[in-house]
C-alpha positions, 0 to 999 in steps of 0.5 A: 472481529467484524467490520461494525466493531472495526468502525465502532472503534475507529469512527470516533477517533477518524470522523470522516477520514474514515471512508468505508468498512467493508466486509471483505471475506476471510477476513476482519474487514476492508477500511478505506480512509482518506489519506490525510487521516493516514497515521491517525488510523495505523495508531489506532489500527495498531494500538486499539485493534491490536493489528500488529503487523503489517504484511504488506504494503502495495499500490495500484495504478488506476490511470486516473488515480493510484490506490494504496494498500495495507495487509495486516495481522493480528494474532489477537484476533487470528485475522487479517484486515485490509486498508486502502486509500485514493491518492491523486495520479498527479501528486501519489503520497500518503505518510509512510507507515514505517514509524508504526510497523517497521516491517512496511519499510521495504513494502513501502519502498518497493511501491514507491519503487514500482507504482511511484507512490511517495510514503512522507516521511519515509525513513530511507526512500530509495531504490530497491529493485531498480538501478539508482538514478531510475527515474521511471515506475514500471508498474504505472500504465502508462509506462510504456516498454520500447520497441521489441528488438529482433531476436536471432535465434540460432539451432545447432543440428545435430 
């Protein structure tokens, strides 16, 4: 599959939620997509390009706004393509995948977790690595660590 035939097939049903598809190499292609058009294009993804597995899912802290990406797998196709789509720094959500790909659960919680992008409609958005109640996103630049601590170290001489 080459990115002309990606765009083919998904330029209809996606108009101009349909950003860009970029070849990208190794694989089938990149599709940017507004997020509005989110869970139009992993139907369409999925049920006409035969994408059926979602590999991962992350994000990206660009300061100014958050990218969030998709991995996935076709074994139609033997490829893998990527999606990716801007979401605001000040209000970072996007539909949540999971009704489509299953496997984007634990994916999607992680970046929510990490980078503070809210999947809607999540089916259990909750802590995954971090103690309940954490309010902060570590991976987000501007995430700042406290102060480094003195550390004493000790050496037995032997």
């Amino acid at each position: 599959m080459q990115p002309d035939d990606i765009t083919r097939a998904l330029g209809p049903k996606l108009g101009d939620g349909l950003l860009s598809v970029e070849p990208f190499e190794g694989t089938a292609g990149r599709v940017r997509f507004r997020p509005e058009s989110a869970l139009a294009l992993f139907e369409a993804v999925r049920d006409d390009l035969r994408f059926a597995h979602c590999a991962t899912v992350g994000g990206i802290d660009w300061v100014d706004h958050r990218e969030v990406f998709y991995v996935l797998w076709s074994d139609e196709a033997g490829q893998y393509l990527f999606l990716s789509a801007d979401v605001p720094a000040d209000a970072p959500h996007i539909e949540s995948a999971a009704s489509v790909w299953p496997s984007a659960n634990w994916h999607e919680r992680e970046a929510w977790e990490l980078v503070g992008i809210t999947f809607d409609h999540h089916p259990d958005l909750r802590h995954l690595l971090m103690p309940d109640g954490y309010v902060f996103h570590p991976l987000l630049r501007s995430f700042k660590l406290h102060e480094p601590e003195s550390l004493e170290v000790k050496s037995r001489h032997v």
